[in-house]
DOLUM-368995 format. One line per 2 residues: number of its first residue (from 1); for each residue z, x, y of N, C-alpha, C, O, CB. Coordinates in nm, 4 decimals. Glycine has a CB too. Layout:
BEGIN
NUM	Z X Y Z X Y Z X Y Z X Y Z X Y ~ ...
This chain:
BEGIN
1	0.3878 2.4720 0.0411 0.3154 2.4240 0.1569 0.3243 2.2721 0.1668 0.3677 2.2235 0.2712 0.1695 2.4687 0.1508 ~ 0.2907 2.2021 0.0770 0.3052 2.0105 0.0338 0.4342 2.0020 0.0073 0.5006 2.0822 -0.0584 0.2164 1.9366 -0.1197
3	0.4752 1.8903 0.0660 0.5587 1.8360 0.0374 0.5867 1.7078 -0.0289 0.6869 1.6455 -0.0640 0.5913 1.8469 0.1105 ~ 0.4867 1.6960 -0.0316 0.4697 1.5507 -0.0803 0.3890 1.4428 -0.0245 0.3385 1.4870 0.0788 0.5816 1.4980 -0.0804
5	0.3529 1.3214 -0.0444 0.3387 1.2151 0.0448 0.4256 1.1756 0.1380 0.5424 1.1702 0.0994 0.3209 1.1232 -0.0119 ~ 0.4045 1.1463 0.2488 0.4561 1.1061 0.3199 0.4277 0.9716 0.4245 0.5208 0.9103 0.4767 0.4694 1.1992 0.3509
7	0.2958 0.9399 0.4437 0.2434 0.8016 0.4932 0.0774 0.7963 0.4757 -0.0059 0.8869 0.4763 0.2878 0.7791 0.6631 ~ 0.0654 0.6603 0.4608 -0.0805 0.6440 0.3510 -0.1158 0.5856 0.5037 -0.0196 0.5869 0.5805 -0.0924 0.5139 0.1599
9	-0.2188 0.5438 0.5475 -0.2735 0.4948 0.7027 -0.4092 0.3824 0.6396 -0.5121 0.4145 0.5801 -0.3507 0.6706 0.8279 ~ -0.3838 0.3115 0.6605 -0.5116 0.1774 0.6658 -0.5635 0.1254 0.7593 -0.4906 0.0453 0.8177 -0.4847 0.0613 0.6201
11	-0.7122 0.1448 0.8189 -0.7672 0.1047 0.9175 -0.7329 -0.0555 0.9159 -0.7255 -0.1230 0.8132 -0.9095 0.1493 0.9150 ~ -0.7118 -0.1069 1.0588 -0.6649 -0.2566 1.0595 -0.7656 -0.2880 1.2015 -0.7054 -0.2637 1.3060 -0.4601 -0.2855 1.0796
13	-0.8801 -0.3280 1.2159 -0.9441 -0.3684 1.3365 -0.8417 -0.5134 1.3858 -0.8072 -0.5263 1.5033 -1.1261 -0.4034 1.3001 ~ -0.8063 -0.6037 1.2897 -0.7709 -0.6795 1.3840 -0.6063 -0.6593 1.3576 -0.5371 -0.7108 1.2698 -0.8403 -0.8293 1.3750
15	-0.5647 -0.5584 1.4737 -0.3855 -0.5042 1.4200 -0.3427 -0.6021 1.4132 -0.3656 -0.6458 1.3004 -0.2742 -0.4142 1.5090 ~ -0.2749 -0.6876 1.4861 -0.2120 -0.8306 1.4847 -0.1756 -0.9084 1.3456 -0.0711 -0.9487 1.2946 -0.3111 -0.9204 1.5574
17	-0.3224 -0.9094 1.3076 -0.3172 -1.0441 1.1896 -0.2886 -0.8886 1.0527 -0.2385 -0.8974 0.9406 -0.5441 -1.1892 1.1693 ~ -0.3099 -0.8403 1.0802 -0.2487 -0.6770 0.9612 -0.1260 -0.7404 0.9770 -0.0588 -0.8187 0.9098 -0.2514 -0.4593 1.0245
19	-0.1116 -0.6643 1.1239 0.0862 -0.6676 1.1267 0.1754 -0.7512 1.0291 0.2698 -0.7325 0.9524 0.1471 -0.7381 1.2757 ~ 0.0776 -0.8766 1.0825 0.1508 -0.9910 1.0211 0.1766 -1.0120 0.8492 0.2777 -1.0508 0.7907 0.0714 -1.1088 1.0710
21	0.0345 -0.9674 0.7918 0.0036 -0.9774 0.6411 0.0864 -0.8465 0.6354 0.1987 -0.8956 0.6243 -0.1741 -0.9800 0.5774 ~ 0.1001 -0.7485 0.6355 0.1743 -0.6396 0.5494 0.3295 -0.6431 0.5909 0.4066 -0.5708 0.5278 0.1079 -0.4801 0.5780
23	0.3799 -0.7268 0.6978 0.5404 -0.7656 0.7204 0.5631 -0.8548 0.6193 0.6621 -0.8508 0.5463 0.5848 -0.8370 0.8662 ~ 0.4479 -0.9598 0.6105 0.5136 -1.0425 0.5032 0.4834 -0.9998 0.3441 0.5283 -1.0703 0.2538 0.4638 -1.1924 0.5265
25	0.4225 -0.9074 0.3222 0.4141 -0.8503 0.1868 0.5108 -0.7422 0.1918 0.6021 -0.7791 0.1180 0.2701 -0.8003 0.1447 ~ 0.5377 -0.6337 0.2375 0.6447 -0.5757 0.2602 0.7662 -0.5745 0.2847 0.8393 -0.4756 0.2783 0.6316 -0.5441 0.3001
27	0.8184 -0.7613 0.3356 0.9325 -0.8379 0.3641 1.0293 -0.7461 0.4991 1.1480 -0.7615 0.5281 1.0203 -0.8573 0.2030 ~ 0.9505 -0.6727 0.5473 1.0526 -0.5644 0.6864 0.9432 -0.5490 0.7641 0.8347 -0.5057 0.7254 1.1332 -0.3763 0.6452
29	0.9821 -0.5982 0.9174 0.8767 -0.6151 1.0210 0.8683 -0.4090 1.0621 0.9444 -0.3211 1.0217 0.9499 -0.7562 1.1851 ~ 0.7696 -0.3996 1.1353 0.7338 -0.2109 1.1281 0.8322 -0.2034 1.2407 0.8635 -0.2848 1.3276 0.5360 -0.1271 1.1729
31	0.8804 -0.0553 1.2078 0.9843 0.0292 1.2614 0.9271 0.1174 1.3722 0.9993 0.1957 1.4341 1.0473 0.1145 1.1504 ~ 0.7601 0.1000 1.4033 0.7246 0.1760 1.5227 0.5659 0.0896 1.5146 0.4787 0.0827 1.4279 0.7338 0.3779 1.5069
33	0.5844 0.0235 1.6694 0.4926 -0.0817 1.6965 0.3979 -0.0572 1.8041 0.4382 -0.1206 1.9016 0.5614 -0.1973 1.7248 ~ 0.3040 -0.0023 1.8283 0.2355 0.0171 1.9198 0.0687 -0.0142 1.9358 0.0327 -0.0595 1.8271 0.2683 0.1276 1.9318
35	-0.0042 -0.0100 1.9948 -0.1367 -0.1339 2.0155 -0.2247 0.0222 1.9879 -0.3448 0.0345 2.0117 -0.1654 -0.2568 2.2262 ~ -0.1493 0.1170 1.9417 -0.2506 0.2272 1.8556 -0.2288 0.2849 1.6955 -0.2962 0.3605 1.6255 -0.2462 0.3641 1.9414
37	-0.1037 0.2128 1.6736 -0.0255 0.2291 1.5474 0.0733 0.1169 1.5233 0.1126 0.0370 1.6083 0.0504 0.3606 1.5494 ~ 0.1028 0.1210 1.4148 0.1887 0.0301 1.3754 0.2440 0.1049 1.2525 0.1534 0.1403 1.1771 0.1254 -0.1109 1.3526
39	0.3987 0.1471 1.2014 0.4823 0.1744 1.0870 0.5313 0.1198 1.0572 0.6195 0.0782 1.1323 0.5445 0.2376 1.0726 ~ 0.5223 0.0651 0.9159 0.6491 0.0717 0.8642 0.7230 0.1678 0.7569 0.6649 0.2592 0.6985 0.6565 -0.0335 0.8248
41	0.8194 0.1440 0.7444 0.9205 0.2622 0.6579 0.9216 0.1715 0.5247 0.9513 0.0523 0.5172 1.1148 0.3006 0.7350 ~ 0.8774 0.2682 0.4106 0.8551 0.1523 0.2892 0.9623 0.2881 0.1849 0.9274 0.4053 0.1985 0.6182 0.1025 0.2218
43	1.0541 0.2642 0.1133 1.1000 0.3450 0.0308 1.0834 0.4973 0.0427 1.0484 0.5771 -0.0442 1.0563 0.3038 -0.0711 ~ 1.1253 0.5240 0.2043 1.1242 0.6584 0.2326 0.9872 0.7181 0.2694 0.9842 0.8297 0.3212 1.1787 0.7248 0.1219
45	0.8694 0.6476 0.2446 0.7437 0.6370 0.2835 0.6981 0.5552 0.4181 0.7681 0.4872 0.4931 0.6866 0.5871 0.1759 ~ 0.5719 0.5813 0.4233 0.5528 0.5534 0.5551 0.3862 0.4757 0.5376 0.2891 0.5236 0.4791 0.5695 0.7094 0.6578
47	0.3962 0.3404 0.6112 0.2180 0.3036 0.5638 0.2254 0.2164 0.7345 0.2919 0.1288 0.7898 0.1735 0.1548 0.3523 ~ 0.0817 0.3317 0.7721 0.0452 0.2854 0.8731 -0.0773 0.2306 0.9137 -0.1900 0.2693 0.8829 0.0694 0.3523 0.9299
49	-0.0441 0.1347 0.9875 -0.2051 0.0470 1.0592 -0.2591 0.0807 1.1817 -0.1946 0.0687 1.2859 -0.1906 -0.1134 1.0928 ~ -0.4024 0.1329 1.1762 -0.4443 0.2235 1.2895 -0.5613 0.1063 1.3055 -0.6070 0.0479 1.2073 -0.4907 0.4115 1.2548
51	-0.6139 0.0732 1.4747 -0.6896 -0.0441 1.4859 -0.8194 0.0667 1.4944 -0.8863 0.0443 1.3935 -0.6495 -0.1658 1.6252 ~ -0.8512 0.1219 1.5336 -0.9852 0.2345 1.5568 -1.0720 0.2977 1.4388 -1.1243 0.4090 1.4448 -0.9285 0.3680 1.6261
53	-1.0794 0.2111 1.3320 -1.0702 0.2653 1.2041 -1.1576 0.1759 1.1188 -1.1506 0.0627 1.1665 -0.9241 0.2748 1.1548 ~ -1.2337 0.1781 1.0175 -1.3433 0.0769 0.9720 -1.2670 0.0873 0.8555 -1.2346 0.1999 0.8176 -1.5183 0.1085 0.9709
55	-1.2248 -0.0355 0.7772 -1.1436 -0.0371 0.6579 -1.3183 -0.0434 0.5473 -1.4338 -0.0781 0.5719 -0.9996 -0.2083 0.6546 ~ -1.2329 0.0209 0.4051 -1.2827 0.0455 0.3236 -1.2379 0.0530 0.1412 -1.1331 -0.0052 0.1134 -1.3126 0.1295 0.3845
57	-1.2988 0.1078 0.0469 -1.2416 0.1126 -0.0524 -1.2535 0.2265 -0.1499 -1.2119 0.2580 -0.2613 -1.2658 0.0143 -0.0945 ~ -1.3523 0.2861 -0.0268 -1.3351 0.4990 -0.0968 -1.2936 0.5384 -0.0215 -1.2552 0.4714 0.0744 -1.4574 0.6230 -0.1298
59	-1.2785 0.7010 -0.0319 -1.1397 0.7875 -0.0122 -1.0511 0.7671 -0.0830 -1.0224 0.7093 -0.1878 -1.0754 0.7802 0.0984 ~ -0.9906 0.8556 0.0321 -0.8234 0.8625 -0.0652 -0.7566 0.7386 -0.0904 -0.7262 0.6571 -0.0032 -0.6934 0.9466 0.0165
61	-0.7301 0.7253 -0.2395 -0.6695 0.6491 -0.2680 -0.4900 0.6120 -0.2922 -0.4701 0.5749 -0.4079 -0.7366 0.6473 -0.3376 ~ -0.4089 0.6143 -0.2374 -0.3102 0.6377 -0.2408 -0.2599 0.5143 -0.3040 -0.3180 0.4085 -0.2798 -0.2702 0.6823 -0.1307
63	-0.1146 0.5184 -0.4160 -0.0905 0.4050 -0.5288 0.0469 0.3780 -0.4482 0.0766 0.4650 -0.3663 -0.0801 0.4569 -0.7234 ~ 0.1227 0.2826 -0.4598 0.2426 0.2300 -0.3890 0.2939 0.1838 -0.4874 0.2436 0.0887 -0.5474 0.2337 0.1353 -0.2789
65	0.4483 0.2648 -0.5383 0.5509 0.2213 -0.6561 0.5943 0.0734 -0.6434 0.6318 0.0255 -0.5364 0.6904 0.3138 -0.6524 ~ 0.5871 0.0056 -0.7567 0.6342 -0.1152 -0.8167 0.7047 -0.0897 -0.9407 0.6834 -0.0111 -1.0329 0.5267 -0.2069 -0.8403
67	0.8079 -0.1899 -0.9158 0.8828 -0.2056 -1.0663 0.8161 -0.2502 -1.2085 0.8256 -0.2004 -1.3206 0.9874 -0.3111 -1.0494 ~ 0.7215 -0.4009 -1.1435 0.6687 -0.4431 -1.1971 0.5736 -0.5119 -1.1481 0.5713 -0.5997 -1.0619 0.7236 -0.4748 -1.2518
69	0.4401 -0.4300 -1.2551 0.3135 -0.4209 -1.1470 0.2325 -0.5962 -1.1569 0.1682 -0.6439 -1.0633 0.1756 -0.2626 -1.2138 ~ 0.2562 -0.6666 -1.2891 0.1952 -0.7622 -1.3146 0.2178 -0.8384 -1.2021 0.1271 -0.8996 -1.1458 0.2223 -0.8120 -1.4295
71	0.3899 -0.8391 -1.1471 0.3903 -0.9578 -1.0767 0.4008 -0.8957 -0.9084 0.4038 -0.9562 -0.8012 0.5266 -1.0627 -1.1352 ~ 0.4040 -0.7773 -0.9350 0.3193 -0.6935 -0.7344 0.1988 -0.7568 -0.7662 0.1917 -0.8530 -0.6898 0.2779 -0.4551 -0.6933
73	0.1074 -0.7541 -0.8334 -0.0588 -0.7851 -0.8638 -0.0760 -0.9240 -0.8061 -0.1367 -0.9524 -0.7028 -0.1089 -0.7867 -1.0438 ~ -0.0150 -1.0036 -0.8862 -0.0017 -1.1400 -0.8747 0.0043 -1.1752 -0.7082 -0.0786 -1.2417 -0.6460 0.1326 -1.1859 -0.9602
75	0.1406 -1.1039 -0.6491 0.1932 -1.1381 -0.5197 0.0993 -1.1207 -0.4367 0.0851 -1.2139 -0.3575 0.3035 -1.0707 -0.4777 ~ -0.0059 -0.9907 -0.4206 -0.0695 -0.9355 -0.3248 -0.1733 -1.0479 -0.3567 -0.1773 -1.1327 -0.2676 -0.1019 -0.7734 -0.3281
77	-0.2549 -1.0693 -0.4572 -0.3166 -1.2220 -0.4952 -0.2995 -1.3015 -0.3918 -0.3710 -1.3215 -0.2936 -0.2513 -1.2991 -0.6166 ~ -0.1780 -1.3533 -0.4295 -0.0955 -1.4886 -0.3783 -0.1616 -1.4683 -0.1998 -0.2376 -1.5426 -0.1378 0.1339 -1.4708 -0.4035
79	-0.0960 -1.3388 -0.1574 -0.1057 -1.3315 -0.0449 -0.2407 -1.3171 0.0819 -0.2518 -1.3060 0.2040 -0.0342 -1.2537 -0.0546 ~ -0.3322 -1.3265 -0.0487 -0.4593 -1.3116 -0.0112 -0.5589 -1.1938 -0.0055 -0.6602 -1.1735 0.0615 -0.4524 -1.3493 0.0854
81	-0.4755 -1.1045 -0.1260 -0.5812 -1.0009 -0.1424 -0.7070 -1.0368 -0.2261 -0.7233 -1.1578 -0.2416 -0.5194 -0.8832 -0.2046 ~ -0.7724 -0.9785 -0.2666 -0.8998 -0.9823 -0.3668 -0.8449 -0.8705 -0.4932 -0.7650 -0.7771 -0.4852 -1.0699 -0.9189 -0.2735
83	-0.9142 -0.9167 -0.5964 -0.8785 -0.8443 -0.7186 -1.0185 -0.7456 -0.6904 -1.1242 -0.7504 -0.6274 -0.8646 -0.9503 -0.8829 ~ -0.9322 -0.6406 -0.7951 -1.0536 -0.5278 -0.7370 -1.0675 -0.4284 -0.8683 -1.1719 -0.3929 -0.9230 -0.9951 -0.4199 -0.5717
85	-0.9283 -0.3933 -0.9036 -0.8855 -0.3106 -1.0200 -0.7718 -0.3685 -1.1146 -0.6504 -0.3614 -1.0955 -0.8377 -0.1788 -0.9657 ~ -0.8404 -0.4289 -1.2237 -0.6817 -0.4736 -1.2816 -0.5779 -0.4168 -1.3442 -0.6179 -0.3068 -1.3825 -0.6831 -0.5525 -1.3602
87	-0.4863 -0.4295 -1.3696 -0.3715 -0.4170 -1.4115 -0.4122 -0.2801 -1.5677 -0.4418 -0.3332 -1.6747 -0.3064 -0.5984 -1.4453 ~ -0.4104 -0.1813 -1.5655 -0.4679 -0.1026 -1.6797 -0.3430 0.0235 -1.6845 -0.2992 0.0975 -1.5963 -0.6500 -0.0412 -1.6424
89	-0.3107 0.0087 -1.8287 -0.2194 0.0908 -1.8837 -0.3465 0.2546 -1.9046 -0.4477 0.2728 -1.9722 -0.1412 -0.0030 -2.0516 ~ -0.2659 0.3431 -1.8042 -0.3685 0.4687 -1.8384 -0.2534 0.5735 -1.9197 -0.2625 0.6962 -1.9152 -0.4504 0.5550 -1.6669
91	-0.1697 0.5161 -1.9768 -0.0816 0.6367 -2.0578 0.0906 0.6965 -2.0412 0.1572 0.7447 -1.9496 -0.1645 0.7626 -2.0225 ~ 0.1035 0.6772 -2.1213 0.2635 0.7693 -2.1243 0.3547 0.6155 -2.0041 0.4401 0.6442 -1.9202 0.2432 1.0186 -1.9987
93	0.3175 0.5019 -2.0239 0.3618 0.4014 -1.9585 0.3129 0.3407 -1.8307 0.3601 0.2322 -1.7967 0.4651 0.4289 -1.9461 ~ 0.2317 0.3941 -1.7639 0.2152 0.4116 -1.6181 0.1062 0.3127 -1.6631 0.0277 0.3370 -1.7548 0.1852 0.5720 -1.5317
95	0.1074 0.2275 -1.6090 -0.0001 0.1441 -1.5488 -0.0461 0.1391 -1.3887 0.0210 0.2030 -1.3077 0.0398 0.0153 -1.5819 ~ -0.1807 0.0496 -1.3369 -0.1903 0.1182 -1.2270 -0.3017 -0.0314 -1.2143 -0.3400 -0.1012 -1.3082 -0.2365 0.3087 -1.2245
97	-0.3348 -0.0484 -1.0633 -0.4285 -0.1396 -1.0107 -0.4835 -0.1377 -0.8611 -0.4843 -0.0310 -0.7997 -0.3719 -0.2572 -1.0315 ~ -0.5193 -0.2292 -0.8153 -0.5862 -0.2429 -0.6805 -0.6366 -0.3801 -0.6454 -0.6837 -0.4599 -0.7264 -0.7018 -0.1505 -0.6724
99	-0.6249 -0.3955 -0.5415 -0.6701 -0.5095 -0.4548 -0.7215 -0.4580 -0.3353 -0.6849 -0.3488 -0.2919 -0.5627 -0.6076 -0.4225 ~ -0.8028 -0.5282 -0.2799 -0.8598 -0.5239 -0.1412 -0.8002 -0.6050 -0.0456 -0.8153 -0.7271 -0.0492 -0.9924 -0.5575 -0.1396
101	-0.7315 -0.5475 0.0427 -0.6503 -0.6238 0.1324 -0.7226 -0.7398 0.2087 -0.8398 -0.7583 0.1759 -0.5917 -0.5305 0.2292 ~ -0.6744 -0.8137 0.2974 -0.7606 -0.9066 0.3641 -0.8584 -0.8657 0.4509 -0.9648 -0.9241 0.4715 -0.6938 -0.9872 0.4285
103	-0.8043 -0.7219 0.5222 -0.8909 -0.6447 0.6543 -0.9941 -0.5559 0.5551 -1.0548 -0.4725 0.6223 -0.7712 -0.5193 0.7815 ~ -1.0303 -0.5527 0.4081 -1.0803 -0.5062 0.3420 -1.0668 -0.3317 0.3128 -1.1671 -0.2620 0.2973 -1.1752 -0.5604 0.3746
105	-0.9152 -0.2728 0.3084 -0.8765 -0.1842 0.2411 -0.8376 -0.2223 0.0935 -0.7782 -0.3220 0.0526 -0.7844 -0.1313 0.3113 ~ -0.9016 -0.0854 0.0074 -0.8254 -0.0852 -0.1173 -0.6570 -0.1166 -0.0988 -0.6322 -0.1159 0.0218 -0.8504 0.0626 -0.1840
107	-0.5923 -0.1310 -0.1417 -0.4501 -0.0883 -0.1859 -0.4034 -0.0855 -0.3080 -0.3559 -0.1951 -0.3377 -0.3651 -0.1546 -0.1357 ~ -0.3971 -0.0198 -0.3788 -0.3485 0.0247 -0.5059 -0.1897 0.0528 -0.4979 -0.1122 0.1050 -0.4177 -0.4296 0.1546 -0.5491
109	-0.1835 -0.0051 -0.6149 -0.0084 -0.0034 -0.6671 -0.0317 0.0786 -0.8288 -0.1162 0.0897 -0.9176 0.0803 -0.2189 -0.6932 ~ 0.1197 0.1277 -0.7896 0.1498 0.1939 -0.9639 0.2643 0.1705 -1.0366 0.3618 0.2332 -0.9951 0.1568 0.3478 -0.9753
111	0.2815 0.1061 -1.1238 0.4242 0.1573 -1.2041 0.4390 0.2493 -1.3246 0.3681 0.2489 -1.4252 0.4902 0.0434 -1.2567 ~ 0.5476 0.3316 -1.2965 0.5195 0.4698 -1.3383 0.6736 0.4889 -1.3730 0.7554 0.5252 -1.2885 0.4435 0.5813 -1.2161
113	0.7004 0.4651 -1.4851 0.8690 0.5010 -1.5653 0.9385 0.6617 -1.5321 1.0536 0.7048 -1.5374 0.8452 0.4996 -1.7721 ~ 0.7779 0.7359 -1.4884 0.8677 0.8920 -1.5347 0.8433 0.9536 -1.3475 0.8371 1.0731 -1.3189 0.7451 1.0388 -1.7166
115	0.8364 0.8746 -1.2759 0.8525 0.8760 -1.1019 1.0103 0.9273 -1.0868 1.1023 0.8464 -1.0984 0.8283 0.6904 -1.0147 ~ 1.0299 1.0442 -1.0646 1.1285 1.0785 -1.0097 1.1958 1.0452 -0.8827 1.2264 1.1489 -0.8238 1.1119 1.1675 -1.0146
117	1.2429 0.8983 -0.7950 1.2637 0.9211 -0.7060 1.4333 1.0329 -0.6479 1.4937 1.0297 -0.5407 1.2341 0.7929 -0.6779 ~ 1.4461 1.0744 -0.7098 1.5422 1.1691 -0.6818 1.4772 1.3175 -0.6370 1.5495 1.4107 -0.6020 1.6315 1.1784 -0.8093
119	1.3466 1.3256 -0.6422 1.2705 1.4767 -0.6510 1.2081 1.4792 -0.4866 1.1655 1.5766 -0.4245 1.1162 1.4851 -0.7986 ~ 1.2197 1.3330 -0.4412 1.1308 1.3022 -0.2719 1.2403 1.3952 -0.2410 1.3533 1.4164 -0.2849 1.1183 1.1102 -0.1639
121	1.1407 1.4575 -0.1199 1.2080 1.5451 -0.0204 1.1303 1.5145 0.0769 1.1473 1.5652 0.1878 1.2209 1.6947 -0.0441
């Protein structure tokens, strides 16, 4: 029935200044732009900004693959997130974290050695 993940959605009240912060953390302007959505295509994934939406830091939490999480952590920092969850080795290599974006969503990142990307369908 699942197939997998396929796009994580973050409330963005003010879309614009989103747009702007997750093009330049993501380095690729979104592939479907509209004043009720905004996509972009991230490693076969999909993370979208919906303006109708009260950002937050429960629910679903969805993690976004990094090579290397110390210096994703750092960057999203840099870029003006808030520290939220640090950098914590939970086992078998995988470490994992979170920041609160500027529009005040969680976003959590993971790096994870035994991530099959050959298994996405």
């Amino acid at each position: 029935m699942l197939l997998g993940l396929r796009t994580a959605i973050y409330p963005a009240p003010d879309l614009g200044a989103a747009k702007r912060w997750y093009t330049n953390l993501l380095g690729v302007p979104p592939y479907f732009d509209e004043a009720f959505y905004v996509g972009f295509s991230i490693g076969g994934f999909e993370l979208g900004l919906v303006p109708e939406s009260a950002p937050g830091i429960t629910g679903p939490q969805p993690l976004w693959g990094v090579a290397d999480i110390h210096l994703a952590y750092s960057r999203l920092v840099e870029l003006g997130a808030s520290p939220l969850d640090p950098v914590t080795e939970v086992g078998g290599g995988i470490k994992v974290a979170a920041v609160v974006d500027p529009f005040g969503n969680r976003f959590g990142i993971i790096e994870n050695p035994n991530f099959d990307a050959g298994a996405v369908r």
